[in-house]
N, C-alpha and C positions, 0 to 999 in steps of 0.2 A: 238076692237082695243087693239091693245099691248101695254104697257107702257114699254119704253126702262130704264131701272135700271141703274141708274148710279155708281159706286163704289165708296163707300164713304172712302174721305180720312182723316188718321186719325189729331184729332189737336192736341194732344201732341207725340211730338215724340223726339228722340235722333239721331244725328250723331256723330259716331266717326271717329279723323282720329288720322293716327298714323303714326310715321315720328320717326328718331334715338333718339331723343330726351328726347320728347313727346308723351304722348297720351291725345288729348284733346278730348273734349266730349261736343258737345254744342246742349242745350236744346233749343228746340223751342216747344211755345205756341201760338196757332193760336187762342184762346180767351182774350189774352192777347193782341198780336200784330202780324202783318204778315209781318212786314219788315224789320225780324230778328231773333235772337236768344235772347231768355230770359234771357240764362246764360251760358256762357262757364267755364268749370274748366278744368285746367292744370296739369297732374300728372307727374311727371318727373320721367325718369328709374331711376336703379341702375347707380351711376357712374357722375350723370348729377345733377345737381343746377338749381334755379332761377337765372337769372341774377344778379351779383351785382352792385345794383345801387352805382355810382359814383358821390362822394361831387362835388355839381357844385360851382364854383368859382364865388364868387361874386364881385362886382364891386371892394368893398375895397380889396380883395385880389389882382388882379388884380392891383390895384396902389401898393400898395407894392411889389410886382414882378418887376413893372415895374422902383420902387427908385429903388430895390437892385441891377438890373441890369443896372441903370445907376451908380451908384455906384461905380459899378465893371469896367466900360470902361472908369469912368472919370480917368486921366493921375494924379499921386500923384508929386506933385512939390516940 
């Protein structure tokens, strides 16, 4: 009897994609885990950035925006 060979697939491997941007690259380990990527890294081209994260507004901010613009619409007598 024959023994049919199955082809073994590998467990560490790389995908890259690449888009205007980006070229990201994410690493999967299948001794690690199989319901994912280990690690992805992000290289950005010529021309292109990270995003820039934007100060979020916190509550106290927020009440101060909302005096100065009552402020502004209250009628000066």
């Amino acid at each position: 009897m024959l023994k049919q060979v199955k082809p073994e697939k590998p467990l560490k491997f790389e995908r890259i994609y690449e888009d205007e941007e980006t070229i990201s690259v994410w690493k999967y380990d299948y001794n690690v885990t199989r319901s994912g990527p280990v690690s992805v890294d992000f290289k950005y081209k010529k021309g292109f950035g990270p995003p820039q994260e934007k100060k979020k507004k916190t509550l106290g901010d927020l009440a101060k925006e909302a005096q100065k613009e009552r402020k502004l619409k209250k009628p000066k007598p």
